[in-house]
C-alpha positions in Angstrom: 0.0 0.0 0.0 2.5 2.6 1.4 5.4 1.7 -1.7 2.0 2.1 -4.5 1.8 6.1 -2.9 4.9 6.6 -3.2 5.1 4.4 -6.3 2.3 7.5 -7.9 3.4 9.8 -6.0 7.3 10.0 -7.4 5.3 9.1 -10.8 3.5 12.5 -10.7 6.4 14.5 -9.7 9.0 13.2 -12.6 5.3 13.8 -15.2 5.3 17.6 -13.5 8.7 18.5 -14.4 9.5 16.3 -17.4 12.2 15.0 -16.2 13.6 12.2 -13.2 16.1 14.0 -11.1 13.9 16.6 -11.1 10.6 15.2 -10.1 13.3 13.8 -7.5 14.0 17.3 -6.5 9.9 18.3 -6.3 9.6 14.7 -4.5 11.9 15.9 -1.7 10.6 19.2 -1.3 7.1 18.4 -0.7 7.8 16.0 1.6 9.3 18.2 3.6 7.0 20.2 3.5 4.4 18.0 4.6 7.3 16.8 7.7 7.5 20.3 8.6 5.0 20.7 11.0 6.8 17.7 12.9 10.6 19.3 12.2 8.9 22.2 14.0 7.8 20.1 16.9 11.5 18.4 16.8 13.1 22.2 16.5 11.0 23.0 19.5 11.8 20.2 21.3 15.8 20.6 21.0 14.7 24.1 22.4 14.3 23.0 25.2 17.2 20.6 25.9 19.0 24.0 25.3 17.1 25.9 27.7 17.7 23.0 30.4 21.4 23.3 29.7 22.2 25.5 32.4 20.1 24.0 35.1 21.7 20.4 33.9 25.4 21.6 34.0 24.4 23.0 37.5 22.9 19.6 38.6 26.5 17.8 36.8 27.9 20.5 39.2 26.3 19.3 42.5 25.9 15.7 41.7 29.1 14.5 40.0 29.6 11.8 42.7 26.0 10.8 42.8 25.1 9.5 39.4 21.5 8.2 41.4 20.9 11.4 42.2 22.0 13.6 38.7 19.8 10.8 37.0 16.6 12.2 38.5 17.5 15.3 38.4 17.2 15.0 34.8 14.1 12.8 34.4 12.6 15.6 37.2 14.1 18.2 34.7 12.9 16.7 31.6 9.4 15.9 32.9 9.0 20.2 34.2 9.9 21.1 30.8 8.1 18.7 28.6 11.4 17.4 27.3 11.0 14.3 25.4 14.9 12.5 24.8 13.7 10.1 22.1 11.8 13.0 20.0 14.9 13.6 18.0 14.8 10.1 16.6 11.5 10.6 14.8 12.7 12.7 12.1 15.3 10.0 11.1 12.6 7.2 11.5 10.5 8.7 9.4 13.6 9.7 6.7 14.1 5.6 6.7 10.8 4.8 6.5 10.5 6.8 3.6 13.7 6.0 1.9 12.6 2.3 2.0 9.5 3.2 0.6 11.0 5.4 -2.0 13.9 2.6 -3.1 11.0 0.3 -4.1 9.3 3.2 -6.1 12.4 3.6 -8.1 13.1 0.5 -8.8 9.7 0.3 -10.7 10.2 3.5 -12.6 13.7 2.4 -13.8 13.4 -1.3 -14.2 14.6 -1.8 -17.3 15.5 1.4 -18.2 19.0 2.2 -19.5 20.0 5.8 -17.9 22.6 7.3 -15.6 19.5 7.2 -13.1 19.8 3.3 -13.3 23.6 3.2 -12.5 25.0 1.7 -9.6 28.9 2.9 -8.6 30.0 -0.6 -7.5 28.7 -2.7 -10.6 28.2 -0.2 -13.2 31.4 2.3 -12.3 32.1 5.0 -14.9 30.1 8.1 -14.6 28.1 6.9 -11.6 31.2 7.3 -9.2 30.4 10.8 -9.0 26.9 10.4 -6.8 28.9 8.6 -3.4 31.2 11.8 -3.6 28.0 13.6 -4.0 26.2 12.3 -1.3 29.5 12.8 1.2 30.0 16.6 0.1 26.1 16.7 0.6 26.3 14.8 3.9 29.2 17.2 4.9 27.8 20.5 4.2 24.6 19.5 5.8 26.7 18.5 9.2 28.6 21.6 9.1 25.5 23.1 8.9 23.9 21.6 12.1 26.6 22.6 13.8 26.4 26.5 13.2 22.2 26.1 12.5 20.8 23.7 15.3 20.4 24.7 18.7 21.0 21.7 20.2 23.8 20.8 18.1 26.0 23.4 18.3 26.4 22.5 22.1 27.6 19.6 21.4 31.4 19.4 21.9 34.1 19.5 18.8 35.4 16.3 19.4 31.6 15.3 19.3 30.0 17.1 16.0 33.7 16.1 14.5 32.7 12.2 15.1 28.9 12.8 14.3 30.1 14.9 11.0 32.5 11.5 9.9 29.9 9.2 10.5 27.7 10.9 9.0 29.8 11.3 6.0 30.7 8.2 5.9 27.6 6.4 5.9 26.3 8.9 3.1 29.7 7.8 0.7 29.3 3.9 1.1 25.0 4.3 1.0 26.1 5.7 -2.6 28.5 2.9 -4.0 25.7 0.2 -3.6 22.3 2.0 -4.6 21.3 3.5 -7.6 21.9 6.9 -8.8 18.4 8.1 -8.7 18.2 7.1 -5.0 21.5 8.5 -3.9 21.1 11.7 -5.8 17.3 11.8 -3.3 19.8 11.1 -0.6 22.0 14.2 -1.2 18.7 16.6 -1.9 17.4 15.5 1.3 20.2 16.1 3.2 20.5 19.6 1.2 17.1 20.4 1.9 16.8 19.8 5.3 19.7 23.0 5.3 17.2 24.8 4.0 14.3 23.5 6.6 16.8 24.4 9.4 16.9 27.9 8.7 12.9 27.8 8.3 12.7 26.6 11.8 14.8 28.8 12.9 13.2 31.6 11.5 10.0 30.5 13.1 10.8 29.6 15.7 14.4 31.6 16.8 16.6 29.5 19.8 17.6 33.4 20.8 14.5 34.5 21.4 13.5 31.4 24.1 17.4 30.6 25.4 19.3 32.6 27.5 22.9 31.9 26.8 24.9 34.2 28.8 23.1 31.8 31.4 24.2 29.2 29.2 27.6 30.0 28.5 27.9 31.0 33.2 26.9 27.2 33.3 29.3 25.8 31.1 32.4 27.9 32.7 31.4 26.4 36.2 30.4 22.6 35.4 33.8 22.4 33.3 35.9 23.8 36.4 34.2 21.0 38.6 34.9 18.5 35.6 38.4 19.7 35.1 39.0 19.3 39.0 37.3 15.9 39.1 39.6 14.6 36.3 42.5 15.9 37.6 45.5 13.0 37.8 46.9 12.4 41.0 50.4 10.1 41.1 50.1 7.1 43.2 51.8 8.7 46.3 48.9 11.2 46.6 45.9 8.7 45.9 47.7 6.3 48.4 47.5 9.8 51.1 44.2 10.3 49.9 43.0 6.7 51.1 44.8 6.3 54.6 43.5 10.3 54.7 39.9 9.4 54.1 40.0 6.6 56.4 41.5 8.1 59.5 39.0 11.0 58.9 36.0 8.5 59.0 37.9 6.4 61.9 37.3 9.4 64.1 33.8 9.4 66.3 32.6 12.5 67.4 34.7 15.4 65.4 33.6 18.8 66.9 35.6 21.2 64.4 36.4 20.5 60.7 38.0 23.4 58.8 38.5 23.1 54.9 40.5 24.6 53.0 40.7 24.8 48.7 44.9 25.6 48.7 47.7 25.7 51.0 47.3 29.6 50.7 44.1 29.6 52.7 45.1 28.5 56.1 46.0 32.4 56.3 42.5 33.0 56.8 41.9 30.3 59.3 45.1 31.2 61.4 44.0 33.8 64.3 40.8 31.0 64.8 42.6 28.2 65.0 44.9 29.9 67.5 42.8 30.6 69.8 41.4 27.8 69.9 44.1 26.0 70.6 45.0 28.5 73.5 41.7 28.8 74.7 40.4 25.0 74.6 41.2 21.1 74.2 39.5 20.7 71.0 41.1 19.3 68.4 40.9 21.0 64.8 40.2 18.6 62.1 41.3 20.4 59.1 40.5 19.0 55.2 42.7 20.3 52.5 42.7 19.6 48.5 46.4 20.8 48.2 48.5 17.8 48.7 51.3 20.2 49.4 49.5 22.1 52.1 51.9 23.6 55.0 49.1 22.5 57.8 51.2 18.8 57.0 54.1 20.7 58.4 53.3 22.0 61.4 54.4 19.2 64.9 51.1 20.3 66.4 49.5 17.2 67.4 45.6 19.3 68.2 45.7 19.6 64.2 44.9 16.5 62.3 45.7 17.2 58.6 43.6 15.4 55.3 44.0 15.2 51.9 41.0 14.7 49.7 41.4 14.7 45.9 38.3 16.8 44.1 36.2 13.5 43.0 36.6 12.5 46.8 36.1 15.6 48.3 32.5 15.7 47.2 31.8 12.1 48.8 33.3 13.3 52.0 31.3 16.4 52.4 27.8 14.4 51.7 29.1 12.0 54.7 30.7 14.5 57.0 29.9 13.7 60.6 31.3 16.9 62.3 29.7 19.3 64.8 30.7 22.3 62.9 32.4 23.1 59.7 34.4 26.1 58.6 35.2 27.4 55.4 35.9 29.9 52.9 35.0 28.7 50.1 31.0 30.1 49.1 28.0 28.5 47.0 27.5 25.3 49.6 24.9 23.1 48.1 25.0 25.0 44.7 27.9 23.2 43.9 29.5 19.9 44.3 30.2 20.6 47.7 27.3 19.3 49.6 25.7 20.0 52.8 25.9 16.6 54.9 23.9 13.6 53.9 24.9 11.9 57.3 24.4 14.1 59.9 21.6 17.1 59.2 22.5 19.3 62.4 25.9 20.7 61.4 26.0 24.1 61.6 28.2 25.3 58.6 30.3 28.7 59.1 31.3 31.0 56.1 34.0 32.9 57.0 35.0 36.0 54.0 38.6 35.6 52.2 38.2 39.5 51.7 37.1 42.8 53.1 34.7 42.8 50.3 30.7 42.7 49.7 29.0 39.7 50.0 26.4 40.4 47.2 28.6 42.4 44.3 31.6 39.8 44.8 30.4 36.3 45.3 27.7 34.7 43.0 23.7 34.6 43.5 22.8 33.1 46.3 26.3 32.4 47.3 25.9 31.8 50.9 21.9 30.6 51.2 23.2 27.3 52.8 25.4 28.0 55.8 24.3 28.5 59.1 26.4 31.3 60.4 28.3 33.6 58.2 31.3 35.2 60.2 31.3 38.8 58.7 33.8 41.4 58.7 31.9 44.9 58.7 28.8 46.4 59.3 27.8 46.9 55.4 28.1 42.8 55.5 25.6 42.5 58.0 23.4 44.9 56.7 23.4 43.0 52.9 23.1 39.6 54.2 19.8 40.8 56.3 18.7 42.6 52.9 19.4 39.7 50.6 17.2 37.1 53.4 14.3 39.5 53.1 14.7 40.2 49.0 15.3 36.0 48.2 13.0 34.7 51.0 15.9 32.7 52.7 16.3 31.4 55.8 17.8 33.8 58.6 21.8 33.2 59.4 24.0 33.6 62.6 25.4 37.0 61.2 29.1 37.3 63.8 30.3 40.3 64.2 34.0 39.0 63.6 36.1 40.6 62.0 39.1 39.6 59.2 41.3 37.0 60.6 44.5 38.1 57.6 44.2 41.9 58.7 44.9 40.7 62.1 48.1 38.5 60.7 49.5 41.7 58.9 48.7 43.7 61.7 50.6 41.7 64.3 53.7 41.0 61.6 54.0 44.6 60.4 54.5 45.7 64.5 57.3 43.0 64.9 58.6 44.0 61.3 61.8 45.9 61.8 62.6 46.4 58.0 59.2 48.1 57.6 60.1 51.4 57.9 62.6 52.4 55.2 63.7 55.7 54.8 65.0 56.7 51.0 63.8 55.6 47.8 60.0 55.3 48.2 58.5 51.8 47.6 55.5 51.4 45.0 53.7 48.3 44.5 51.7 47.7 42.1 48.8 44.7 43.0 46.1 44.4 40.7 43.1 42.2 40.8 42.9 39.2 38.1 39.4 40.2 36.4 39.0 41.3 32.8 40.1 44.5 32.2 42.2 44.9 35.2 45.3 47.5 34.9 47.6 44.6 34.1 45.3 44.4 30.5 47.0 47.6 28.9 47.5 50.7 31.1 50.0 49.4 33.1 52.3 50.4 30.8 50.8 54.2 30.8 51.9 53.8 34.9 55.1 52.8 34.4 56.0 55.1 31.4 55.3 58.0 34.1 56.6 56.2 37.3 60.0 55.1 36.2 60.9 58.3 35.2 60.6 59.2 38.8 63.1 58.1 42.0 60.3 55.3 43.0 61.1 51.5 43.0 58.4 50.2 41.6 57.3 45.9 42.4 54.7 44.7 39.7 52.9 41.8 41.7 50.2 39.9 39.8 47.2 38.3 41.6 48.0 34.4 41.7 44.6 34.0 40.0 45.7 36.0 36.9 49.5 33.7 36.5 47.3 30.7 36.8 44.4 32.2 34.2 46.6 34.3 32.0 50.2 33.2 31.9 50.5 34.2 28.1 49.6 38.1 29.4 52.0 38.1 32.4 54.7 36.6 29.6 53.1 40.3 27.7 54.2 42.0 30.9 57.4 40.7 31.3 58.3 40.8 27.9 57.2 44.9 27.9 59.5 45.5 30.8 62.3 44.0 29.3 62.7 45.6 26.3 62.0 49.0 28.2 65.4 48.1 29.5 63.4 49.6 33.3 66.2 49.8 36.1 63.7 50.5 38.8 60.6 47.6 38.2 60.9 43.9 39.8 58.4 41.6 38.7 57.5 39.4 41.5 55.0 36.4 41.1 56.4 34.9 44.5 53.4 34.9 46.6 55.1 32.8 49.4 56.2 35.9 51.0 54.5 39.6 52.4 57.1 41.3 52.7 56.4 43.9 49.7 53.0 44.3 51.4 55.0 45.5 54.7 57.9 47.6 53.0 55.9 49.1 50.2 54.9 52.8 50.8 52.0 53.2 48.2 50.1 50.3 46.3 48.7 50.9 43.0 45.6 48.3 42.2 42.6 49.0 40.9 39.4 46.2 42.6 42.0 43.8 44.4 41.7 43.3 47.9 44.7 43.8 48.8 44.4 47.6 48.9 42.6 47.3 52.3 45.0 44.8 53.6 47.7 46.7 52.7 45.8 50.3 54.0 44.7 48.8 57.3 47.8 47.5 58.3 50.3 49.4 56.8 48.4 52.8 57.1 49.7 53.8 54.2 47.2 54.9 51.1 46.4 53.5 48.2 46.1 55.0 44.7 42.9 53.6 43.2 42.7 53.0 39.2 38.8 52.7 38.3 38.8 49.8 35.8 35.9 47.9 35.2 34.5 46.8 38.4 34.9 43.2 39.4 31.4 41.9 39.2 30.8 38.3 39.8 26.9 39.4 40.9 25.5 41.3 37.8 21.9 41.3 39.7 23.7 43.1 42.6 22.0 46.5 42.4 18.7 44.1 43.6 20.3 44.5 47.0 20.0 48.5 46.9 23.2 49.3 49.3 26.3 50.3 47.9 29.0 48.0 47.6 32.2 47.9 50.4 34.1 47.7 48.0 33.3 51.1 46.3 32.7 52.7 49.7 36.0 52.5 51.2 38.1 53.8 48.5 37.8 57.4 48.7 38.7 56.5 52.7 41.7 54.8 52.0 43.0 57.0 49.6 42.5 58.8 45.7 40.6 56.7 42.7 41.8 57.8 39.2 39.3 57.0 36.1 41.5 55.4 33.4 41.4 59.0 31.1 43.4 60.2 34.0 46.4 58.0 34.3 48.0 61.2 32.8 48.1 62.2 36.3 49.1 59.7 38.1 52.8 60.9 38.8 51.0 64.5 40.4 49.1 61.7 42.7 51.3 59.8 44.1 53.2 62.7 44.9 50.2 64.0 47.0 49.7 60.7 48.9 53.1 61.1 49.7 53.9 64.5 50.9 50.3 63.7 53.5 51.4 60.9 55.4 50.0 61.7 58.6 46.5 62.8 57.0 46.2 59.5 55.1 47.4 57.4 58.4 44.3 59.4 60.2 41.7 59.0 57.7 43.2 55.0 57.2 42.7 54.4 61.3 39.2 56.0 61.3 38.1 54.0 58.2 39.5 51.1 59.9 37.4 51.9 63.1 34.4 52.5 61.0 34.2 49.3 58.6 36.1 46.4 60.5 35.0 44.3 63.5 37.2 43.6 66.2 40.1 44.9 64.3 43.2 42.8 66.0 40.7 40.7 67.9 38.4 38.2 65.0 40.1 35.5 66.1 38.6 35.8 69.5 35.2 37.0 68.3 35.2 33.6 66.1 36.7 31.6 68.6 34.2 32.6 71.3 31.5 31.8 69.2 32.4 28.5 68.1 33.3 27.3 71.7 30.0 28.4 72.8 28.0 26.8 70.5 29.9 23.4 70.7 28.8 23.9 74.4 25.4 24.3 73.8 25.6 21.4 71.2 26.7 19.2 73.7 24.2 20.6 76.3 21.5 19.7 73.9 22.8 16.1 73.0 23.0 15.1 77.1 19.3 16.9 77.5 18.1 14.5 75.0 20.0 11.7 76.2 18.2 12.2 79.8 15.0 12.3 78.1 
């Protein structure tokens, strides 16, 4: 029944046009025009997979130890959506169906019919070997096609629409050797046509208009960190630490205090609490580190019990931590692949800041919805984390008033620091934050050009974030200063010490923090350059208070737009010739923004041995009852 259609139907089109390839040609262009109504439906479809990219790469994120869990995510996903996976296959079904159909008909119109139609390349060769390279050009345009055309497609990886492209060529080339060259050349026009019935779907139906793809493209940056991290190859000796690690973590009942750090960099910001704890209690600190070189393996002290955990086992051991509390600076608990417990649903978890910096311009969205107790550093802190539970409907946190545990550090170091003070040649370092567009992306040079001219020794000390990113632009940097032949520039991207922090008498940066480590321990100003703001929180304004981070400048010392680096030699030598105003209006903007100022490590400290107190109060109340 269905090959007789067919059979009339291919009949009328070759008696329309005179002629076979032709009615060939009208053959495949009604057809798809009677498909198109489903392509549509198919086009929408895909749509959609694109639209659930974001919220998939998030789920990838959080679940990439659990594949369980990511599993019905997606099916929950799909289901909210209307997503259906197997949709995309019905086009092709229906192409085959038809094809078989359609190889039938042919075979009726040219049975016995000597033509180039008639020839097949394997048995008949000559002329005929033209239509496999036909079909494989057709076959290759139409792939390269999908990949810059379909929505779904062109989110595919290289490495995949390379092996879908091959295949797909392939099959195309070998279909033509062994069929006849009236079927192959219906092949090759359906594979050109359905270029054509892209761009009508896509014309009617836009991917643009229903996808948001700078949400897309966020997604994609974040999931392929987390997949980078999780794939990252460790040599035997650090996966054989790993596993005695993981096991004498586990081993241990009843862990009151777990820190966790990302890098061995980070203990900096755990240091004044972990001090005073030590000093002010018998607890022992139970501290998790993914830096296999970490310093905390150095240190004799036998309170701190030191882990390594690999990314990929990292994630496990958060969904089964079994601690009373947990500290860390890392943000976006539970948005992640870091987890809140699975094991134990009463930890309270403790976000302590790695920066005297906003909470809602400088971390993502949502950043800190999951902890407990946030240990902030200012009053502006407070006052945005209290605006962001009443704008997002989130639950109310333990908002410290702590402090900034590395201010204290410098502090206390910069006192004891004989070598701080050095008369002479005045110091200038020049610290800039790693973003885009930060003064180390072209007007560095600008600075220098005007600075070296001057008596000033000048230290140009990337953020370690920007070596790591950017190495080919620091190699820029280095190759600049060289062949300026400058006397008076060092290039520093030794981060293991602080001393140019303590013997620098001006910092240039533009967003780093740094400026108000360096200002509030130092008393020293800073000169400001006003690049484009770091924003990791483009929704920020949302929050309505003004940023810490923009606040403090003018109180710390002068911002410069970037038109006015012509100046910048007339401004430094007004923050120098004002010391003692600058060291004034640095102590009162100290006073003004930062808790405890010398003291956080107590204010956390307190706080953490008073809740394990009343942890433990609770557990023996319930016990009696």
């Amino acid at each position: 029944m269905g090959i007789e259609v067919i059979n009339q139907f291919l009949s009328w089109c070759c008696g329309v046009t005179g002629e076979f390839f032709t009615g060939v040609l009208l053959f495949g262009v009604i057809t798809k025009l009677i498909l198109l109504p489903v392509s549509l439906w198919c086009h929408w479809n895909q749509i959609l997979m694109v639209r659930l990219l974001p919220q998939l790469n998030e789920a990838k994120s959080i679940y990439a130890a659990d594949s369980e869990l990511l599993a019905q995510t997606e099916r929950k996903l799909f289901k909210e959506a209307g997503y259906h996976p197997f949709l995309s296959l019905l086009p092709v079904t229906l192409q085959l169906i038809l094809l078989i159909l359609l190889l039938s008909a042919v075979e009726k119109q040219l049975a016995g019919v000597d033509s180039f139609a008639a020839m097949v390349p394997v048995k008949d060769g000559g002329i005929s070997w033209v239509m496999p390279i036909f079909a494989g050009v057709s076959a290759a345009l139409f792939g390269w096609s999908q990949n810059a055309c379909n929505p779904l497609q062109r989110e595919q990886s290289r490495t995949s629409q390379f092996i879908t492209n091959i295949i797909s060529i392939s099959i195309s080339f070998f279909f033509g050797l062994f069929v006849m060259a009236g079927i192959s050349f219906y092949w090759s026009d359906s594979n050109l046509l359905s270029i054509l019935f892209q761009l009508i779907c896509n014309r009617l139906l836009p991917p643009v208009k229903f996808i948001n793809y700078y949400r897309l493209r966020k997604s994609q940056i974040r999931y392929n960190k987390v997949r980078r991290a999780l794939h990252s190859k460790m040599t035997p000796e650090q996966k054989k630490k790993e596993r005695e690690d993981r096991k004498r973590f586990f081993s241990v009942a009843n862990k009151h205090i777990v820190f966790y750090s990302e890098a061995s960099g980070f203990y900096k910001y755990f240091e004044q609490i972990i001090n005073y704890l030590l000093e002010n209690s018998n607890c022992i600190i139970h501290y998790v580190t993914s830096d296999f070189h970490d310093r905390i393996f150095e240190m004799n002290n036998p309170r701190i019990k030191g882990y390594f955990q690999g990314p990929a086992k990292l994630i496990s051991l958060f969904m089964r931590m079994d601690a009373d509390i947990v500290v860390m600076t890392t943000p976006d608990l539970g948005n992640f692949h870091l987890k809140r417990s699975y094991v134990k649903k009463d930890i309270e978890y403790i976000y302590t800041d790695h920066a005297i910096s906003s909470t809602h311009m400088t971390l993502r969205e949502h950043a800190l919805d999951n902890f407990d107790t946030i240990f902030c550093v200012c009053d502006s802190q407070v006052r945005e984390l209290r605006k962001m539970e009443e704008l997002y409907h989130t639950n109310r946190k333990n908002l410290v008033h702590c402090g900034y545990g590395l201010l204290d550090t410098l502090m206390a170091r910069y006192a004891n620091e004989t070598s701080a003070v050095t008369p002479g040649t005045k110091r200038i370092l020049i610290a800039p934050s790693w973003h885009e567009g930060n003064i180390l992306d072209g007007v560095y040079q600008k600075i220098l050009e005007q600075l070296t001219k001057e008596d000033y020794l000048i230290t140009v000390r990337p953020h370690p974030e920007y070596l790591k990113r950017f190495p080919h632009k620091w190699a820029a940097v280095t190759a600049f200063c060289k062949a300026e032949k400058y006397q008076n520039v060092v290039l520093e991207s030794d981060f293991s010490s602080n001393e140019t922090i303590f013997t620098s008498d001006m910092v240039i940066t533009d967003w780093s923090g740094i400026a108000y480590e360096f200002a509030f321990s130092v008393l020293r100003p800073v000169l400001f350059i006003n690049t484009p703001m770091k924003v990791i929180n483009p929704n920020y304004r949302k929050v309505g208070i003004e940023p810490i981070n923009i606040t403090m400048r003018d109180e710390t010392g002068i911002s410069l737009d970037i038109s006015e680096t012509g100046k910048i030699t007339e401004t430094v030598r007004e923050l120098f010739q004002n010391p003692e105003r600058y060291r004034e209006k640095i102590i009162a903007a100290r006073e003004k923004y930062v808790f405890n100022a010398g003291k956080s490590g107590e204010a956390a400290g307190r706080y953490i041995l008073e809740r394990l107190v009343e942890k433990q109060q609770s557990r023996r109340k319930t016990l009696n009852q």
